[in-house]
N, C-alpha and C positions, 0 to 999 in steps of 0.2 A: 727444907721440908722433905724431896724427895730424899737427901742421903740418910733422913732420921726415919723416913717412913718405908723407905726401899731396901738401899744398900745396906742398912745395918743389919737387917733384917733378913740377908741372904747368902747362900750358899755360891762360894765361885771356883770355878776351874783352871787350876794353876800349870796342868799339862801333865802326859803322860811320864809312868816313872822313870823313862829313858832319860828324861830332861834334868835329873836328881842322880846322877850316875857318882859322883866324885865327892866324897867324903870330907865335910868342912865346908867348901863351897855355897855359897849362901845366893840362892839366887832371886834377884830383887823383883818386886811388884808394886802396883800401886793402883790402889781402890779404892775410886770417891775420895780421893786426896787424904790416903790412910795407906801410909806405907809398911808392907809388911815383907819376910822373906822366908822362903823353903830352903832348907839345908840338908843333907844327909849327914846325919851325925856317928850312924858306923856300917857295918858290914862289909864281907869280900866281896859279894857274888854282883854279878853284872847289874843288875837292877836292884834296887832296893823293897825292903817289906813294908809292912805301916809303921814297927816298933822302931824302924832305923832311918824315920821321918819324923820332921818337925813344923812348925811355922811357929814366926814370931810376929809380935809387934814393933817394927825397926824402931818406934820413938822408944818404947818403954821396956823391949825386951820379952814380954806376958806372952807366953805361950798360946797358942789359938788352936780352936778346934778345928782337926782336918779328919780327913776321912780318905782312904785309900779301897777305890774299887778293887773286887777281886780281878778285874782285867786290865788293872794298872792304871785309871788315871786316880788322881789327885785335887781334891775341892779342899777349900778352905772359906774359913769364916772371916771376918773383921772384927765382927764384935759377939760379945756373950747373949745381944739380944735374938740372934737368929734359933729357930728349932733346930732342933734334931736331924740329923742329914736324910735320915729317910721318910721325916715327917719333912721335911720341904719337896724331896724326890722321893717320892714310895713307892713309884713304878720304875724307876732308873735301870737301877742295875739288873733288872730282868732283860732290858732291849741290850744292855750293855755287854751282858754275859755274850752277842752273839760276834763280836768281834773283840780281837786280844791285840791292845792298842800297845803292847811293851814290844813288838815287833822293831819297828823303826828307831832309829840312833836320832838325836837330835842334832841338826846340821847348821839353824841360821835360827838368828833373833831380829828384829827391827821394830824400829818404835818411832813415833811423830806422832804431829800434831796437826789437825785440822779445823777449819772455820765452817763446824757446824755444830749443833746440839747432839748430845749422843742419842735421844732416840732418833734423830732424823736416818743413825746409821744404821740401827737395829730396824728403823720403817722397812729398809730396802732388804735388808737381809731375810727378813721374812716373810718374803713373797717372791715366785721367778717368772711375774706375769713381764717382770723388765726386760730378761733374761735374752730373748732373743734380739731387742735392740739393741740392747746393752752391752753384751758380751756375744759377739760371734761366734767366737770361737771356743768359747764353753757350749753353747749351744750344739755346735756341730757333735761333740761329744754327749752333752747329755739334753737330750732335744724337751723342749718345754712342756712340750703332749704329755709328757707320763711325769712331771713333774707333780709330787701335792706334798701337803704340808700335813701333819697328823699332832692338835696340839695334845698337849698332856697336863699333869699337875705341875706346872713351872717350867716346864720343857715342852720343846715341839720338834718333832723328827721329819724330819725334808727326806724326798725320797725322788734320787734322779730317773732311777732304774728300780724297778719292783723285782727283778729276776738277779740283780748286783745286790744283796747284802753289805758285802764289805767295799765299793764303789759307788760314789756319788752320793754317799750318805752324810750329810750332814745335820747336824743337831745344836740346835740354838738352848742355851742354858742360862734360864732369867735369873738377872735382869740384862746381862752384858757381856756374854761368853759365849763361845760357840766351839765344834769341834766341825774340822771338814778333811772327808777322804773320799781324796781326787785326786786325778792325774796322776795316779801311780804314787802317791806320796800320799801326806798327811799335814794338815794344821791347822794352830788351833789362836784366836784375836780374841781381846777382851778390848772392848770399846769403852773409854775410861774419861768418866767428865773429869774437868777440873774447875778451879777457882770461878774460872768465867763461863757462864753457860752457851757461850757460843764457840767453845772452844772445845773441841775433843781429842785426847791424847788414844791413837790406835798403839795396841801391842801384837808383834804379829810372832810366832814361833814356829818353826818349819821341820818337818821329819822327812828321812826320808831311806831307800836300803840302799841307795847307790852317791856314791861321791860323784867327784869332780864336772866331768860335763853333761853327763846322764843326769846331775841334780840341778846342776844351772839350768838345763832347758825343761825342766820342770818350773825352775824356781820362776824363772822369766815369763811361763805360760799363768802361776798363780798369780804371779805382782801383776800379770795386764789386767788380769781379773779384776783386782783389790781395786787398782787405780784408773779404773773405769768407774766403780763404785765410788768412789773417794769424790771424784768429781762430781756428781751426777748429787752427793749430798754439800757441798759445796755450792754449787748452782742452786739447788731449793732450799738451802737454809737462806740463802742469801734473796730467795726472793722472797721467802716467808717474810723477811724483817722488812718488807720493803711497805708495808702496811697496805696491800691492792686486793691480793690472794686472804680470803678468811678460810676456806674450808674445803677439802677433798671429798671424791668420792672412791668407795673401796669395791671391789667385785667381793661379793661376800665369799664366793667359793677357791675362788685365786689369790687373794691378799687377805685370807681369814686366820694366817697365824698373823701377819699386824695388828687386827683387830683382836688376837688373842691377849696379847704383850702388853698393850693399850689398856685393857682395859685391867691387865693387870695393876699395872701400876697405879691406877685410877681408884682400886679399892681400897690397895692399900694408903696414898695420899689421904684417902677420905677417912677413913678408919685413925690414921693415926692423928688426922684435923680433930677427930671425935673425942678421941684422946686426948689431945692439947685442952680443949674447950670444956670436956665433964671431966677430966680424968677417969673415965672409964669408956670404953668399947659396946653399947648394947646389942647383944648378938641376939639375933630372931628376931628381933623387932625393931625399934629404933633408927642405929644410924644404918645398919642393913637394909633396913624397910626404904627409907630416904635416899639411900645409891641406887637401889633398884629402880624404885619412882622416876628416880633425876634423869638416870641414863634414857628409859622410856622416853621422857618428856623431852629430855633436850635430841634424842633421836628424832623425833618428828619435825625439828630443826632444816631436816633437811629432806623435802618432801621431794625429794626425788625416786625415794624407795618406800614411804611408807604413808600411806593415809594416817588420818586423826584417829581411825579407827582401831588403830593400833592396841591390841589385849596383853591380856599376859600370857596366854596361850601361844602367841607367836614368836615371842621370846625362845622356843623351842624347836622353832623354824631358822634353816640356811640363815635368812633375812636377819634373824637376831644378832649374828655375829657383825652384821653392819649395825645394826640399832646399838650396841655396843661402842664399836668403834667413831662415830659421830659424834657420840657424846664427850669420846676421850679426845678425840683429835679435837672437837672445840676448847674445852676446860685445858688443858694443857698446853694446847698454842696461846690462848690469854694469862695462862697463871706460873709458864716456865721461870720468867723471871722473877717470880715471888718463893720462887723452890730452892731456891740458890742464893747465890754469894749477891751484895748488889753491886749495879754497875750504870753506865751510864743511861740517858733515857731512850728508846727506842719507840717508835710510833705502829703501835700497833693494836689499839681499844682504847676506852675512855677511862683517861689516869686522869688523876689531879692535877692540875697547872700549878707550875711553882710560885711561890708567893710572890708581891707584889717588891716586898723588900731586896729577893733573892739578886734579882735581874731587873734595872730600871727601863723600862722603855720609854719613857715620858720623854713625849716631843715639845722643844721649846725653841725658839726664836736661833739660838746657838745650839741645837742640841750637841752632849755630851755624847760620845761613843759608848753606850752600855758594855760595862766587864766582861769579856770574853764574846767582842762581838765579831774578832778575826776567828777567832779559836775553840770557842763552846763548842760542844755536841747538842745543848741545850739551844743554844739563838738559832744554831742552823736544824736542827726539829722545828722549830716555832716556824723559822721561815719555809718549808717544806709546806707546812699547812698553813698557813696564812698569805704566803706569794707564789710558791710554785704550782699548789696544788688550785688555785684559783686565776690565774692571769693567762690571757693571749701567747702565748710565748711561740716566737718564729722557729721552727726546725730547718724547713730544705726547700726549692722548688722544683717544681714540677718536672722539669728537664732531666732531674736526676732518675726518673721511673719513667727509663725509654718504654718500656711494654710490657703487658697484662703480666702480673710475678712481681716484677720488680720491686725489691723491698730495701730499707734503711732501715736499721738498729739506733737506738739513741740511748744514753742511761742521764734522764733530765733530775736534779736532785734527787739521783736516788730510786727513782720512777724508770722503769725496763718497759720503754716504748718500743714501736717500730709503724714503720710507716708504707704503704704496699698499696700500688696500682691494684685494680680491679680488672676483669675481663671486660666491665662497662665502664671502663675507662677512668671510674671518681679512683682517687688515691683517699683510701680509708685509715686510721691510725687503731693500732690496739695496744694495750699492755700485752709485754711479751711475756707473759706469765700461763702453763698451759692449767685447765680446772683440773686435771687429775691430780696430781700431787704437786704442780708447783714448777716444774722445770721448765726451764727457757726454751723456746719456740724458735726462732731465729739466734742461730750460733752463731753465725756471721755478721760485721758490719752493714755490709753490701750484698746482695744477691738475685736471686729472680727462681723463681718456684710458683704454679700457679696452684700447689697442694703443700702447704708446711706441717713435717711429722715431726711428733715428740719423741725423740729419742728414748725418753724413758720407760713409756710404755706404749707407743705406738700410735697414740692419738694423732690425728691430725684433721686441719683444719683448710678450708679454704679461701679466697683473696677478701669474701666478705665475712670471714670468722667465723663462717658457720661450721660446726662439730660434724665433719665427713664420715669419720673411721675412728670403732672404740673398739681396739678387737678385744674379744671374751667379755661384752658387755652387752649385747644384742640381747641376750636371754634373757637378765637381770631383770627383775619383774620392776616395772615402774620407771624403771632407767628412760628419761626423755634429749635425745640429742639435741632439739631444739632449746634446751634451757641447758646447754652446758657449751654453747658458744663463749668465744673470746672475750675477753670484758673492751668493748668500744671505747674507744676515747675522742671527746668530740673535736673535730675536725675544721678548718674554715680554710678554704683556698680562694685569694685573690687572682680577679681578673688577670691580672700580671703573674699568674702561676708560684705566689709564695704562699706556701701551707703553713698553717700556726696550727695550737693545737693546745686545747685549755684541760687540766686531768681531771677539774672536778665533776664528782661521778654523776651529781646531781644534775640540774639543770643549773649552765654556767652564765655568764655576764653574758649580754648581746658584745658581739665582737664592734671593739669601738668605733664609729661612724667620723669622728677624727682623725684615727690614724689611720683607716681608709682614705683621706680623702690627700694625707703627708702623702702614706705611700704610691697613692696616684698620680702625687704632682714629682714622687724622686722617680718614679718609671718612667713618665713624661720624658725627665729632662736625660736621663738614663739611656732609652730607648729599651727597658726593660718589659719584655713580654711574655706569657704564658710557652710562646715558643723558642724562646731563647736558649741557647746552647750550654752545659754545662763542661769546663774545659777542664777543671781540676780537682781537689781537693782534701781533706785528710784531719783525722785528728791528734791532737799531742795532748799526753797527762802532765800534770804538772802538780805539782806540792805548794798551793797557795790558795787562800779561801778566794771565792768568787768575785766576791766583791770588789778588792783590788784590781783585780784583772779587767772587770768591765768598765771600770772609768780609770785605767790607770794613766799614768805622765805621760809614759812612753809613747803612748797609741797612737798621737800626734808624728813623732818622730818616725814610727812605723811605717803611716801612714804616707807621708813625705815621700820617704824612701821607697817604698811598694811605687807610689806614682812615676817615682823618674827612672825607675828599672824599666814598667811596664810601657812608660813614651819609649823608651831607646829598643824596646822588644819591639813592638807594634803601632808606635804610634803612627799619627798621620806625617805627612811631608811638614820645612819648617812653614813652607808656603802659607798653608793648609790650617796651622795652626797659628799662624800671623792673623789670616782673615778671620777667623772667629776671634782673636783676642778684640779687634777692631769691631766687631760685628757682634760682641759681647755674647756670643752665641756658644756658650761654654758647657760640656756637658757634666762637667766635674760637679758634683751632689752628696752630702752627706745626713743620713738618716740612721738617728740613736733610737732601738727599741727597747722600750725600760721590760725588763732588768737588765738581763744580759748578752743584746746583740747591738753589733753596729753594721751598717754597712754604708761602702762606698761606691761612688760612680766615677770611674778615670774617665779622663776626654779622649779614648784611644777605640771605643766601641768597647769596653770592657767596665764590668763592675763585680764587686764579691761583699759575702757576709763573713762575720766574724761575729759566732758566739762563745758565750763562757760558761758551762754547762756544769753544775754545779757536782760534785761526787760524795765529797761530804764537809766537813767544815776547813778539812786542810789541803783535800785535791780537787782539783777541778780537769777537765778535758776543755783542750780550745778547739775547738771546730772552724774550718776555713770553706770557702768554696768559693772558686772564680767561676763567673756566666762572660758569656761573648752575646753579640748580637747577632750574628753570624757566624759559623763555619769557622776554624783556626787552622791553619798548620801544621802539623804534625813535629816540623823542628821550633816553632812558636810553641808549642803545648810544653816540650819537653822544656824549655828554658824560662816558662813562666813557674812549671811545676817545682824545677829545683828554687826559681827566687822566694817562690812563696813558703818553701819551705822551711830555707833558711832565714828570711826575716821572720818567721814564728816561731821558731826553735827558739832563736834570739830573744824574742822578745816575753816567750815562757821564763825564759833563763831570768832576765833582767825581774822580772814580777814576781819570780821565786826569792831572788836576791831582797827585795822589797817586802817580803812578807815575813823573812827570817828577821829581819829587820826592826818590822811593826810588831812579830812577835816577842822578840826579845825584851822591848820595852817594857817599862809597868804600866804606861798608861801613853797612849796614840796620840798623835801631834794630830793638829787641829786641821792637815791636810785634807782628809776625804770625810769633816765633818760635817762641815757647813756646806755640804753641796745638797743641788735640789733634790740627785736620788736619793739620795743619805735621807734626808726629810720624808721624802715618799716611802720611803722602802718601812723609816720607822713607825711612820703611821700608820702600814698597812699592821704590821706586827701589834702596832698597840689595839686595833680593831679588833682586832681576833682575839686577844687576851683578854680582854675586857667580853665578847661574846664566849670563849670560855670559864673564864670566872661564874659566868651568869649561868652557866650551862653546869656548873660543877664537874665536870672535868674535858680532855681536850675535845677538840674537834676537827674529826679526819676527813677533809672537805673529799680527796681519791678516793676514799676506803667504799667499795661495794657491798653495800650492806645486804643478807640474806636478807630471805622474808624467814614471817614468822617471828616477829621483834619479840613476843610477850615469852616465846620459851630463852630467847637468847638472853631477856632480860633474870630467866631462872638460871641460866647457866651463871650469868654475870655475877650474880651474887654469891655463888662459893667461893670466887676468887676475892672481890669483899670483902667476905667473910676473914678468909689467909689473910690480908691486907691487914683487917683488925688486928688480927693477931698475932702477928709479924711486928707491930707498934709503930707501922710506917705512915698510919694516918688514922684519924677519927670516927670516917664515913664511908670506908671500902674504896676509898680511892687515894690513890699514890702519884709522886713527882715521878717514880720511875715505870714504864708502861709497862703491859704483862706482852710476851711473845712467846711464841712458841718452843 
């Protein structure tokens, strides 16, 4: 939908004519997975005119419309349905005439690929409230105070320095182009979906008047640039999909060319949905009347800036440019993947559950392993919401958050936890997800911070998630810090200092009064306490679905072997362990926590957990951690640290070996069927299908639902709408979910 309703429909910047210098040369592009190329077809003179330019379509060879500014650059078309070049830019080349871009020689090209949606890149590029976290050292050059954005009719002019015309000017050109002059140079990226909408191929093209080292230490100051950015949409695409984060908030006056870009594209989707569905556009009235309405209404979505009271009058107001953007950044984070190519299912609103036939869950006496229950992307979504995002699940204890800061990173199916002592001492859990735009809170595994900032744009927060510091949001009329704390996840610490941590947002199971009373009798014999020492620990990735790992063959042998290492490290005398063999007084204990942890108690003062932390259906993270009952050693620590490390290396490896194994098959030996998790695990799964079925589509036990259900439910229904008409289902709901 977006490349029929956007990209076909627009003008792009293929770079100044420096870049077309060589006669014959044909040089390649690629737009919305429509490859075209610029060639100079004649002249002597150093730069080329328009008459002695071309573009083509690489499949078909068809000529394309381009257009040649009188100050050298170069836009071109994809297809014959875009206007006019000055009927898409009619104010252009007036701003353009004030800088002569054929100056600079073209020096370097570079291109790749990244794991996030294109507009996540254009979010960031058009707005520099990041700017100071983000980039340092751009800052230091062009400091963010005098930063603004000036949008226009499909363009929006950045302006670093008011008194630099031809420095610090950069100009974003919709839907996915940009020129930038900085740092003594010039260039210019076109951010380029492909096939997969979570993929984005960047193109970068570098100018510049001086070669060799004069240009590297140019070139080196833009790439830190670039690839600071690169990451920073990387991290937030990657939390967008993680189904926790629904919705951002934008500073209407600092992030209003986002909200310009947004909501551009948002007219045009609708307009051209208008089109699919009457084969006409009703302009004045109609589907115009209906985008206006919609965006209103689903602005009020997020009452954080706007009462009910909302007119049409205010639409005219700063405030409107966020009333704008809320409504796009909702519709388009549920309907991205209806705009595109399809692909696997991703959990992020309520789709349709795949049919009954699709995928068997049905649990029987023997049950059958369901089709792709190593390997789906499908069983492991299902089990995300049906076991991970509901169950007790053990993370860390207590010992590991020596003092007020101290925090743990986790990534639990998929779910960016962390875990963080308090100044009053409770150890709290939150999604590491920050409400601004989405970026990860704690970068690191391990740490201690009793103020965590968002790198992205400065937010931060403190040990009890409350929203400390929003800078350039204090003014924002209605903007309430209280309602943009961290999203809690509920937490339970046992007496014996081990934390579980259950992700459903709602109110979850009472933590079981059972496995309280297992784990009181393995601390017992343990001698495991809230105060117990933590002496080691670590995690390893590994390429094999969860499942395996947590009941696999080996764990026994692991086991074994971890015990007779850790008697010849630290155990007692043989004396010592004669009298308790006799005196049956053994402290050796082992406690399985379904799903994915196990842990053990050696007879040496020593015990550790082992869990299997799901990542997605093919990797998992193993997490280890040894406790003492006491105080260790410092030459004990080091020689427990490297055993433990290498029997889990080991024992990753062997599990990885076993899962290439179980994958290769067609159909899985009766090994890890008939067992009781296997049983458990698939009745929890059939629960929940059978309560989505009933629900008609999934159900996101994590996802934090906004308030204001009744306008979400107007948003919901445009994407429906697509749904219908996309032919992917009957009722506006789909096998494959919408994201952003």
């Amino acid at each position: 939908m977006e490349r029929r309703a956007v990209f076909l429909k627009s003008w792009y910047l293929l770079g100044p004519v420096s870049r077309f210098q060589v006669v014959g040369e044909h040089v390649p592009y690629e737009v919305a997975q429509q490859p075209i190329s610029a060639v100079r077809i004649s002249g002597e003179a150093l730069n080329p005119v328009a008459e002695e330019l071309k573009v083509v379509c690489a499949k078909t060879g068809k000529e394309l419309r381009s257009h040649l500014t009188p100050t050298g650059l170069l836009f071109s078309t994809i297809s014959d349905d875009a206007p006019g070049f000055h009927e898409f830019f009619p104010e252009l080349e007036e701003l353009l005439g004030k800088v002569d871009f054929t100056k600079l020689p073209h020096r370097r090209s570079i291109s790749y690929e990244g794991r996030f949606n294109w507009k996540t890149m254009v979010d960031g590029y058009q707005e520099c409230l990041h700017c100071q976290y983000t980039h340092p050292s751009f800052s230091k050059y062009y400091p963010p105070t005098f930063y603004t954005v000036r949008n226009k009719h499909n363009f929006s002019q950045h302006i670093a320095d008011p008194n630099k015309s031809d420095d610090g000017l950069f100009l974003y050109f919709f839907p996915n182009c940009t020129l930038n002059v900085y740092g003594g140079g010039m260039s210019c990226f076109r951010v380029c979906p492909t096939a997969d909408p979570h993929v984005t191929r960047m193109e970068f093209d570098y100018f510049h008047l001086e070669s060799g080292d004069k240009f590297e230490e140019y070139f080196k100051f833009v790439r830190q640039v670039a690839m600071e950015d690169f990451e920073l949409c990387e991290k937030a695409q990657s939390n967008l999909a993680r189904g926790v984060y629904h919705e951002g908030i934008l500073n209407p006056n600092k992030e209003n060319g986002v909200s310009y870009y947004q909501r551009r594209v948002f007219d045009m989707v609708c307009e051209q949905h208008e089109f699919d569905r009457t084969g006409k556009i009703a302009k004045g009235s109609g589907m115009e009347q209906h985008v206006a309405s919609s965006i209103v209404q689903m602005a009020a979505y997020s009452s954080l800036y706007l009462m009910e009271s909302t007119d049409a009058d205010s639409l005219a107001s700063p405030a409107s440019i966020l009333v704008a953007l809320v409504a796009i950044l909702f519709v388009f984070y549920r309907t991205w993947a209806h705009l595109s190519q399809p692909r696997a299912a991703k959990v992020t609103g309520f789709t349709k559950v795949t049919p009954p036939n699709t995928t068997d869950l049905t649990v029987s006496k023997e049950p059958e392993i369901p089709e792709g229950w190593w390997n789906s992307r499908e069983v492991f979504e299902l089990e995300r919401r049906a076991l991970f995002s509901q169950t007790w699940l053990y993370l860390a204890h207590s010992s590991q958050f020596y003092k007020p800061g101290s925090y743990q990173s986790f990534d639990v199916a998929g779910f960016p936890v962390f875990l963080i002592r308090g100044k009053d001492d409770k150890i709290r859990a939150f999604h590491n997800v920050c409400r601004h735009r989405a970026y990860t809170i704690t970068r690191k595994e391990t740490g201690a911070s009793t103020i965590l900032g968002c790198r992205y744009h400065g937010w931060s927060y403190d040990t009890t998630g409350r929203l400390v510091k929003a800078p350039q949001f204090d003014d924002v009329p209605g903007f309430d810090k209280s309602k943009n704390s961290l999203f809690e996840v509920h937490s339970y610490t046992t007496d014996q200092g081990l934390i579980f941590v259950n992700l459903n947002s709602g109110e979850p199971t009472a933590f079981d009064s059972e496995l309280a009373l297992t784990l009181r009798g393995f601390a017992h014999i343990a001698g495991l306490e809230a105060k117990s020492t933590w002496v080691a620990g670590q995690t390893l990735s590994g390429d094999f679905n969860w499942k395996i790992g947590a009941r696999h063959r080996q764990l026994d042998v692991y086991i074994s072997g971890l015990h007779r290492t850790m008697r010849k490290i630290s155990g007692p005398p043989h004396i010592v362990r004669l009298v308790k063999s006799i005196t049956r007084n053994s402290t050796r204990e082992e406690c399985l926590l379904f799903p994915i942890t196990l842990m053990y108690s050696f007879d040496t003062g020593l015990f550790f957990a082992l869990s299997f932390f799901p990542i997605s259906e093919s990797k998992t993270n193993t997490r280890y951690d040894l406790f003492a009952r006491s105080a260790v050693s410092e030459p004990n620590i080091r020689q427990m640290s490297e055993t433990l490390q290498s029997a889990t290396k080991k024992l990753t490896e062997e599990i990885e070996l076993e899962y290439q194994s179980i994958s290769a098959r067609k159909k899985s030996s009766g090994e890890f069927n008939n067992t009781a998790d296997t049983r458990r695990i698939l009745s929890r799964l059939q629960e929940h299908t059978k309560l989505e079925r009933i629900e008609g589509g999934q159900i996101l036990p994590a996802m934090h639902k906004p308030e204001g259900s009744t306008l979400f439910q107007k948003a919901d229904q445009l994407c429906k709408e697509l749904d219908c008409v996309s032919g992917r289902s009957q009722n506006g709901t789909s096998p494959t979910a919408l994201d952003w």
